[in-house]
N, C-alpha and C positions, 0 to 999 in steps of 0.2 A: 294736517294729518301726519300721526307721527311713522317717520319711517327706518328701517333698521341702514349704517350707516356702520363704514370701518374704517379706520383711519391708522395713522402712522408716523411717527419720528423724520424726519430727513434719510437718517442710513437704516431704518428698519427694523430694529434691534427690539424697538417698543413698537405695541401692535395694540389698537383699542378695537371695541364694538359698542355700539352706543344707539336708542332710538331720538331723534329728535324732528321736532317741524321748522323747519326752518322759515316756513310762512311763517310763525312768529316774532321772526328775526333774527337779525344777524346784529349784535349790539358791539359797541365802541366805548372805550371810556376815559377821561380824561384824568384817570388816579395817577399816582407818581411812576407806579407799577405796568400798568397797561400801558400808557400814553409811552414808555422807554420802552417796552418790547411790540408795542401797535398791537397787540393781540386785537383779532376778531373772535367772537364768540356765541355759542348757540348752548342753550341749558338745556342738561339732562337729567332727570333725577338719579339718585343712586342706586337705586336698582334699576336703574335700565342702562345701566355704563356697566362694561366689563374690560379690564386690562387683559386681552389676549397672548400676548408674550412680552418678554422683558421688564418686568415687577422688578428680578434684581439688577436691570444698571438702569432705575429710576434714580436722581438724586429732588432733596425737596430744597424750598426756601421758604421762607418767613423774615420780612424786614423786624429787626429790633424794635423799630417803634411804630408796629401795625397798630391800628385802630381795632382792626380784629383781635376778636378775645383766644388764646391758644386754643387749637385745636379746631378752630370755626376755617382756618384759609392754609391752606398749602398750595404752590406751585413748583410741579413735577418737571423734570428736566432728565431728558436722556443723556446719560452720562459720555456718552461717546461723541454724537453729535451736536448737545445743547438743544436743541429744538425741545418748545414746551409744547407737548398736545393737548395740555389739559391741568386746569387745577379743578381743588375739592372745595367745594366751602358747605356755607351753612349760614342763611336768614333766615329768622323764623319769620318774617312778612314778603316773604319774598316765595321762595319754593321750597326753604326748608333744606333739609342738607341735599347736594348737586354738585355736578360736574360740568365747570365752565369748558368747554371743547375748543379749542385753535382750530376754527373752518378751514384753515389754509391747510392744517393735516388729515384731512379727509379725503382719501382714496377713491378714486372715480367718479367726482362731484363734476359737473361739467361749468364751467366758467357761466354759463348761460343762467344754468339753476343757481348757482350763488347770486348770482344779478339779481335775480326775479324778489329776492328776498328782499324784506323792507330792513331800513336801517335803523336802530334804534341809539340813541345818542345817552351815555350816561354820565352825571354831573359827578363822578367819583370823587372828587378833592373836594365837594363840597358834604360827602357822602349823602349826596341827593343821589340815588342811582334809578329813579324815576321818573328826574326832570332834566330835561336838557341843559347843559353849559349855554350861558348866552352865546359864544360864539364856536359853534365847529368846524369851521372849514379847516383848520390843520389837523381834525382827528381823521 
């Protein structure tokens, strides 16, 4: 069940609101991109994600040689502190355009309720983002 969830930057500056169930997981992934910033993440669609404060000292990224086609992936970074709360993308077999969330900047989640969630493993470098990497234990 999906539930309304707010979350935040490290120094505050950027402020989200977002619905998401985290019953359906908390996913991992072993792309070039996640695997170096460890992002954890839970999808939200795009209208149920709202940037609460600090739109302008968002900065974005995009690697030179995404596999993503322009405009399908950004990853948002608060300009002050770094910390990424959130990128945008877009599968269309997937959920369609969305908002990947950093669970780590989520405000008043309790350690316990991230636990309960199941972990879901994604083969990114293989863009399998369906099926597990043979092996996960460093993700």
């Amino acid at each position: 069940m999906k539930k309304l969830y707010r979350g935040s930057c490290h120094c505050g500056a950027v402020t989200f609101a977002c619905q998401l169930d985290l019953a359906e997981g908390i996913r991992r992934c072993n792309c070039s991109f996640c695997a170096k910033t460890r992002m954890q993440k839970a999808f939200a669609l795009r209208e149920e994600f709202e940037i609460t404060a600090g739109k302008d000292r968002l900065s974005t990224y995009r690697a030179e040689n995404s596999n993503w086609r322009e405009g399908d992936v950004d990853h948002y970074f608060c300009s002050r502190c770094g910390v990424r709360p959130f990128s945008r993308g877009y599968l269309e077999d997937f959920l369609g355009h969305f908002y990947a969330v950093n669970v780590a900047c989520l405000d008043g989640v309790s350690d316990a309720e991230l636990g309960e969630a199941p972990l879901i493993y994604e083969n990114g470098r293989a863009d399998d983002y369906f099926k597990p990497p043979a092996d996960t234990r460093f993700m």
